[in-house]
C-alpha positions as CSV (number, residue, x, y, z in Angstrom):
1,X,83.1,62.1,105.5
2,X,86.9,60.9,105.0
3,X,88.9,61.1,108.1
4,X,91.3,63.8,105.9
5,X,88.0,66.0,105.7
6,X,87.3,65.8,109.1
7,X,90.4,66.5,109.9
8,X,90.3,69.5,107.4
9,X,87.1,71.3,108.8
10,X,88.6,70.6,112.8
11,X,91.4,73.3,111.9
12,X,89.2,76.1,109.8
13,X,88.4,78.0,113.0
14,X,91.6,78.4,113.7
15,X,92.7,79.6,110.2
16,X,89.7,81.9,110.3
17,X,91.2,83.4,113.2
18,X,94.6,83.3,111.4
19,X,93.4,85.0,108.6
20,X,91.5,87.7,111.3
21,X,95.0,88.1,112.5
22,X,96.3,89.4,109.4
23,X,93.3,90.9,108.1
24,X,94.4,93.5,111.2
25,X,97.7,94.3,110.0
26,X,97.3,94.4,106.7
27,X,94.7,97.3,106.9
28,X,96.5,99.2,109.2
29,X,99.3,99.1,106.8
30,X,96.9,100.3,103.9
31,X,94.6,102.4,105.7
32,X,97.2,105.3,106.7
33,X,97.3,106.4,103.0
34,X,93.6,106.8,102.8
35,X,93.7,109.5,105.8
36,X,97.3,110.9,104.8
37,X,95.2,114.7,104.5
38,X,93.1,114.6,107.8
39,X,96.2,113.1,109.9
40,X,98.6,116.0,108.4
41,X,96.3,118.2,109.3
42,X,95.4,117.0,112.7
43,X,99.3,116.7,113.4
44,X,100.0,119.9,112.5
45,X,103.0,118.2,109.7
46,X,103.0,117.6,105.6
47,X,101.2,115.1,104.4
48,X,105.0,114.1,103.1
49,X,105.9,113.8,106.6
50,X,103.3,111.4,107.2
51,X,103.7,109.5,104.2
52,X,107.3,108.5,105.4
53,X,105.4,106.4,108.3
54,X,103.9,103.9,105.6
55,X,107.4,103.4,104.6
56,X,108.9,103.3,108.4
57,X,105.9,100.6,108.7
58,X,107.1,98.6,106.2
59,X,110.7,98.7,106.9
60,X,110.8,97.8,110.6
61,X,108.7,94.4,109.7
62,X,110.8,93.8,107.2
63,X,113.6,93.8,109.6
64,X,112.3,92.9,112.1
65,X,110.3,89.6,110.9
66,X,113.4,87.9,109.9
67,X,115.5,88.9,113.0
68,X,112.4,88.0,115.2
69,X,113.0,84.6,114.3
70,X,116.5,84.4,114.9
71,X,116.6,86.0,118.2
72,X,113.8,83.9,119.6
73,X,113.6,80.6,118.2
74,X,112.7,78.3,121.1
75,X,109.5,81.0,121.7
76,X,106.2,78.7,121.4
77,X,104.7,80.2,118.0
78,X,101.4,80.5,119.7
79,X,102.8,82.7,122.6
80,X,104.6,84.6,120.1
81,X,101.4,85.2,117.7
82,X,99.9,86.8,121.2
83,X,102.8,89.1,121.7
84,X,102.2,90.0,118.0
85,X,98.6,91.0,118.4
86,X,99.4,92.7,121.9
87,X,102.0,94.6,120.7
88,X,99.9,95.5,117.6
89,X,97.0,96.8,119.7
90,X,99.1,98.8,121.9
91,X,101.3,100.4,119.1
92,X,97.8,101.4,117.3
93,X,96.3,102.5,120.3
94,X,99.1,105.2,120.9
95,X,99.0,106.0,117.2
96,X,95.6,107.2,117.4
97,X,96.0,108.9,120.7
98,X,99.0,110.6,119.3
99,X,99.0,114.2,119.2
100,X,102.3,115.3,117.9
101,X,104.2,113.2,114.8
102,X,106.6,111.5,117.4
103,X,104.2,109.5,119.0
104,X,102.1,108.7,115.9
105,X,105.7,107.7,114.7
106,X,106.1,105.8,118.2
107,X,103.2,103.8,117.6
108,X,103.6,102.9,114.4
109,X,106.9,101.6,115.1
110,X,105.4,99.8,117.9
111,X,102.6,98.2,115.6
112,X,105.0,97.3,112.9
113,X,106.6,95.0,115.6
114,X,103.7,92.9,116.4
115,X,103.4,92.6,112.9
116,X,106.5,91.0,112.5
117,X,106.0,88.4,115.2
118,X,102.5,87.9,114.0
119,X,102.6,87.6,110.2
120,X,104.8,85.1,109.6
121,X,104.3,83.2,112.4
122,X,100.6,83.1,111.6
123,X,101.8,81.8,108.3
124,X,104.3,79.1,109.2
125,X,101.2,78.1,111.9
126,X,98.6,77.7,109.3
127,X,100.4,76.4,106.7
128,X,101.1,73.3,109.2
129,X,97.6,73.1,110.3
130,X,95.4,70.1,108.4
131,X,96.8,67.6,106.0
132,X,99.9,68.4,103.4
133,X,97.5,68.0,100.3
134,X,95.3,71.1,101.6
135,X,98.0,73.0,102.4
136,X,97.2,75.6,98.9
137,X,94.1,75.7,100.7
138,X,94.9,76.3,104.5
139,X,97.5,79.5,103.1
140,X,94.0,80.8,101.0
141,X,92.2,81.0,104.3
142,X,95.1,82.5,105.9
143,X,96.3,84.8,103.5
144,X,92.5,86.0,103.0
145,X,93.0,87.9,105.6
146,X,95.9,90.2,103.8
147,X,93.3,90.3,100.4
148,X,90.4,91.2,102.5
149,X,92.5,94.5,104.2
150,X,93.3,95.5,100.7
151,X,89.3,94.9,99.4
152,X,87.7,95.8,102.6
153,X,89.7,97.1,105.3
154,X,91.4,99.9,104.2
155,X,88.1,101.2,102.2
156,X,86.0,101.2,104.8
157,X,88.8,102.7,107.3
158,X,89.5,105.3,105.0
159,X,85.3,105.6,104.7
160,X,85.2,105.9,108.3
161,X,87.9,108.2,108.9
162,X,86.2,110.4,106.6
163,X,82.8,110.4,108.7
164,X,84.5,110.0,112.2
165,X,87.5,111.1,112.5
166,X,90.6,109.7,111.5
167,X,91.4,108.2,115.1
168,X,88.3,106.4,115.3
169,X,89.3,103.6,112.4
170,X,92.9,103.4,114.2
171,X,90.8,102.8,117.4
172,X,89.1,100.0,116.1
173,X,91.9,97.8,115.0
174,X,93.6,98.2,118.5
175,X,90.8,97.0,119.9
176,X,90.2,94.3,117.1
177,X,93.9,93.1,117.7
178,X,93.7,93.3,121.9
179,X,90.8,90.8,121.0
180,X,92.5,88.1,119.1
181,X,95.2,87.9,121.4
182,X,93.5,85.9,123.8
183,X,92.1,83.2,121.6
184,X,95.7,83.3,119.3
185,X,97.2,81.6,122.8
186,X,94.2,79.4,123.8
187,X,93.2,78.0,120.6
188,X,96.5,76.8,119.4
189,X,98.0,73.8,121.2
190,X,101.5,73.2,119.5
191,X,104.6,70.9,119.7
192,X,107.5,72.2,121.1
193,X,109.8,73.9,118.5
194,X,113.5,71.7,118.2
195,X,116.4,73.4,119.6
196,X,117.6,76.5,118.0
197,X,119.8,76.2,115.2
198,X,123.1,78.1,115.0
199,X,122.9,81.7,113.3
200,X,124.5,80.0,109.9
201,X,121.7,77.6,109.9
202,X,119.2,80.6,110.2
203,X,120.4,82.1,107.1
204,X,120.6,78.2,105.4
205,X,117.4,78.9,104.0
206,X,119.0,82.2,101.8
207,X,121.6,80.1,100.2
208,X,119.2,78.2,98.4
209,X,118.6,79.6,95.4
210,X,115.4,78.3,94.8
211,X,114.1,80.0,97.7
212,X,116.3,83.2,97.6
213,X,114.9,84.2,94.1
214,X,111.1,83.1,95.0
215,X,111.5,85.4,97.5
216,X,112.9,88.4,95.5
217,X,110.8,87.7,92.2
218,X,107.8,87.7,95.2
219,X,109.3,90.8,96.7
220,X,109.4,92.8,93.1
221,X,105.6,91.1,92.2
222,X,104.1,93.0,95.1
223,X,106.0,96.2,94.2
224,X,104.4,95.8,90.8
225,X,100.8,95.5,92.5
226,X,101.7,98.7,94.7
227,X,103.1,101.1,92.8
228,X,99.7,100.5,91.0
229,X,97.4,101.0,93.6
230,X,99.4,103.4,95.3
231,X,99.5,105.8,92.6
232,X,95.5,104.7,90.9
233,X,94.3,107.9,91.2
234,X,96.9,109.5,89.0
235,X,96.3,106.0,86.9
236,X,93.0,106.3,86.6
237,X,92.2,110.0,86.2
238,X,91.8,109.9,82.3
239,X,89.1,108.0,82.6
240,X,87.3,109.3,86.4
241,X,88.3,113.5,85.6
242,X,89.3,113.3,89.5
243,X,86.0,111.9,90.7
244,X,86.5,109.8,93.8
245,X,83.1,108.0,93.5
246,X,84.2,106.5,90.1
247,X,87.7,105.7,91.7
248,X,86.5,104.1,94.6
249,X,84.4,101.8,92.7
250,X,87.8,100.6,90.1
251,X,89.0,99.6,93.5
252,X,85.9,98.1,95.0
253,X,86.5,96.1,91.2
254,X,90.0,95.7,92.1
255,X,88.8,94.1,95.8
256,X,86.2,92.1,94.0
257,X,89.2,90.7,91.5
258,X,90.9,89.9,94.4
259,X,88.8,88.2,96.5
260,X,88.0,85.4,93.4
261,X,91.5,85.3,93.0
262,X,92.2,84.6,96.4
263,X,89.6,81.9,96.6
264,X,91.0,79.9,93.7
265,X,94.5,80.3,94.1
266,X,94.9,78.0,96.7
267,X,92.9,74.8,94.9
268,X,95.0,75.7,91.2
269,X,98.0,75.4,93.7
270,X,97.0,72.2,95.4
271,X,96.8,70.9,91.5
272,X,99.5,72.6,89.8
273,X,102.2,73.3,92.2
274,X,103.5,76.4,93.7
275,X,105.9,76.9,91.2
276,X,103.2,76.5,88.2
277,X,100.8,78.4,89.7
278,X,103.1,81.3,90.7
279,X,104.0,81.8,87.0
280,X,100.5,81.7,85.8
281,X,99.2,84.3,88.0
282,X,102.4,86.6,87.6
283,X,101.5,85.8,83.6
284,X,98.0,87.6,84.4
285,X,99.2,90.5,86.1
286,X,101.6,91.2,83.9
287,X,98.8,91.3,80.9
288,X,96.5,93.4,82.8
289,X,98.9,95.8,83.9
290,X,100.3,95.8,80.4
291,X,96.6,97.0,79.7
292,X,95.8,99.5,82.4
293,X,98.0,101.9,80.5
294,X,96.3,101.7,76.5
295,X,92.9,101.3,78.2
296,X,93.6,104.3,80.8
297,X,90.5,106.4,79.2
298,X,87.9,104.0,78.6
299,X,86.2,103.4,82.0
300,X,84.3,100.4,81.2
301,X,87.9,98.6,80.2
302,X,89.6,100.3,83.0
303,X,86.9,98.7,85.2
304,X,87.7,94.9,83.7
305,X,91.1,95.3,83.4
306,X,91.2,96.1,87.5
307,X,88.9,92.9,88.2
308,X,91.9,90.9,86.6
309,X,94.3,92.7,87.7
310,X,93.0,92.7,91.4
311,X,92.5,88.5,91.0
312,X,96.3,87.8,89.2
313,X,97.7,90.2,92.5
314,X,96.0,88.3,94.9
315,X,96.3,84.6,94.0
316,X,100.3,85.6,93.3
317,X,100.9,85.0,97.0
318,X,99.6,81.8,97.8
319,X,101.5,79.6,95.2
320,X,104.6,81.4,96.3
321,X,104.0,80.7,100.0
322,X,103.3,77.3,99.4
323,X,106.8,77.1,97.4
324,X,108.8,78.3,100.0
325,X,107.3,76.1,102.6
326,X,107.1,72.6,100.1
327,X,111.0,73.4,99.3
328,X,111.8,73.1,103.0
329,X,109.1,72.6,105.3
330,X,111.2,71.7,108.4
331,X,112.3,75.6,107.9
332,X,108.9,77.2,107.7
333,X,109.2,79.1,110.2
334,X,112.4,81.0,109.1
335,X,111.6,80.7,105.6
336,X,108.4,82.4,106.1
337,X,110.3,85.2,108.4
338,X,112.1,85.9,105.2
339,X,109.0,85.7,103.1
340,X,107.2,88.8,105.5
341,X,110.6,90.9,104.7
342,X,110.2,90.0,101.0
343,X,106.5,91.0,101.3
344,X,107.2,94.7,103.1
345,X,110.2,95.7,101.4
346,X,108.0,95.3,97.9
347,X,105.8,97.7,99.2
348,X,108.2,99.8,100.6
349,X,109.9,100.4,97.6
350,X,106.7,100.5,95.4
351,X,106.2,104.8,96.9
352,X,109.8,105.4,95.1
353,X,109.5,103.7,92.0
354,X,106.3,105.2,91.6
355,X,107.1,108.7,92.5
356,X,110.0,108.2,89.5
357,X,108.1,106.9,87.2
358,X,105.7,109.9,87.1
359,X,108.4,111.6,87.2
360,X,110.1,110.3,84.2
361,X,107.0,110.1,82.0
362,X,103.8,110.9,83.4
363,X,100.8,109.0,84.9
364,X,100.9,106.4,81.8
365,X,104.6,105.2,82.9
366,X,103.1,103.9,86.6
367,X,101.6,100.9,85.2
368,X,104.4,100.1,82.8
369,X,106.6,100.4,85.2
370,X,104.4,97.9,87.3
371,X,104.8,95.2,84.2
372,X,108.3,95.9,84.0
373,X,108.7,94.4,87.6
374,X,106.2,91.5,86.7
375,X,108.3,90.5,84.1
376,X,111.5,90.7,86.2
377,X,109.5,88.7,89.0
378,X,109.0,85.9,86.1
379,X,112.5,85.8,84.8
380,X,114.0,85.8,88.4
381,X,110.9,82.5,89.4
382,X,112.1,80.8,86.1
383,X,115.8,81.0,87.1
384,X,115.1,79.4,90.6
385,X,113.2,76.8,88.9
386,X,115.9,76.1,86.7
387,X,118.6,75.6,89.8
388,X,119.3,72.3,91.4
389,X,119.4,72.2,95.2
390,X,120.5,69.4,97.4
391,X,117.8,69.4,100.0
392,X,115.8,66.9,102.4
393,X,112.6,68.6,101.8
394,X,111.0,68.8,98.5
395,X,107.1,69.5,97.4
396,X,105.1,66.1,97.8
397,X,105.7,63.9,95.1
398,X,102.7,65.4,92.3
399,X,103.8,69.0,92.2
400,X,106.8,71.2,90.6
401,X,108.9,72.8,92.8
């Protein structure tokens, strides 16, 4: 065994526990959707009313990711990834205690902080963990963790809910995330950050244009995936005549999809560069979303076209992450602040574009509509590929930034 592989394996429990991290966040950000009915209900409000929290959730970590970062620089990341997960757990604890929509509200607000200290600290963390030539691979393990809420977490949360109430899945995430926080401050023994930089040197990473357009054609990409599965009932209905069995196996294909893509997105990085990769998996989406809408009623298709469609989505992220850090890696940290805001504004504006598109033309216009941000998300990559930057920190000589 080479000392690099050695070195490799020493740091996989740690991104484990990374990717455990976000697995947490990421399905309580899908699950709420899944219990919309029985939380409306239980809250005595619209299911509209509710709905708004998914967006408030995505919002205030979009905010607050980037802004985290700039008011608390000299923080050690490792005491900051524990206030993340505390404040997580105790935001989703009072969110499934909450008996009126003001304390649900509370909670989530509360929960959307942690995960704005958490994720892209836990990002910037494990993409430094382990040699550079694994670092495709290091993000996969990590980012795992966001493909496995979507797959996994919010199913079974929303399956749960279903059969025990819709506090009970809520429950077990704030205890999931009280339990991480622990190990997130004893595990992780890291330098001492440099001196904070001055406010214009916290935005320095914005006026690069190779990072500012990775980070919107990455922000419209996961739009494009959400006003998908946001809206796959209405999508799908052709072809499952409302049954939820048949949907909730097109999205067990989707998770499938995802998971494979996630697993070989990081090694097709590692090999073709962040930028290279990026394109190619945008390239995938955009033809499987292009065929969601033709193949609509014809389940079999529908079923294949999720499986790619769920791989492309999730193997989008990785390459981009690893961009963004390769560009500049002495600015990961605040890079990757910028990349969580990127990441929850696309999915809070996926609920409007949707909602417009139906609108405008019907169930068949979600998907399109989906493509037509995949192909902005392409022309917007290309365009930072195409700008020259003056810049200490490049990708490692054998990849394409």
């Amino acid at each position: 065994m080479t000392v690099i592989e050695q070195s490799y394996r020493g740091v996989l429990p740690r991104l484990i526990l990374l990717a455990a991290s976000m697995f947490l966040v990421g399905t309580n950000a899908f699950v709420i959707a899944g219990l919309l009915p029985r939380i409306s209900d239980a809250l005595h409000t619209s299911e509209t009313a509710v709905s708004y929290t998914v967006t408030g959730y995505s919002l205030v970590v979009a905010v607050a990711a980037p802004a985290i970062a700039i008011l608390l620089p000299r923080m050690p990341q490792r005491v900051l990834m524990t206030i993340g997960a505390a404040l997580f757990a105790v935001g989703t604890a009072i969110t499934a205690a909450g008996d009126d929509l003001g304390w649900f509200t509370t909670g989530r607000i509360l929960a959307a902080l942690g995960g704005a200290a958490l994720v892209p600290t836990a990002t910037a963390v494990g993409a430094g963990l382990g040699p550079a030539e694994h670092r495709g691979r290091a993000l996969a393990i990590v980012g795992a963790g966001f493909t496995l809420a979507t797959a996994l977490g919010a199913p079974l949360g929303t399956a749960a809910g279903s059969a025990f109430g819709w506090r009970m899945p809520l429950t077990a995430l704030a205890l999931a995330g009280a339990t991480v926080a622990l190990p997130l401050l004893t595990l992780f023994s890291l330098p001492s950050r440099s001196t904070a930089p001055s406010l214009r040197a916290r935005f320095a990473p914005l006026a690069d244009p190779r990072i500012l357009l990775t980070l919107i054609a990455f922000s419209l990409a996961v739009a494009a995936f959400n006003v998908v599965y946001i809206f796959s009932g209405q999508v799908a209905a052709p072809s499952t005549a409302g049954s939820g069995s048949l949907l909730a196996l097109l999205l067990l294909a989707f998770g499938a999809g995802g998971v494979a893509g996630n697993l070989i997105a990081g090694a097709i990085t590692d090999r073709l560069g962040g930028r290279t990769a990026a394109l190619l998996a945008l390239a995938v989406q955009l033809l499987a979303l292009g065929l969601i809408a033709p193949l609509e009623s014809s389940y079999p298709a529908l079923l294949a076209a999720f499986v790619v469609w769920g791989a492309a989505s999730s193997a989008i992220s990785i390459p981009v992450q690893h961009r963004l850090v390769s560009i500049a890696p002495s600015q990961a940290p605040l890079t990757m602040s910028w990349y969580s805001t990127a990441l929850y504004l696309g999915i809070a504006l996926a609920p409007p574009l949707g909602n417009a598109a139906g609108a405008l033309g019907g169930a068949l216009w979600i998907p399109l509509t989906g493509a037509l941000a995949t192909c902005v998300a392409v022309g917007l990559l290309l365009a930072g590929s195409a700008r020259k930057h003056r810049a200490a920190d490049s990708e490692p000589v054998g990849t394409t930034v």
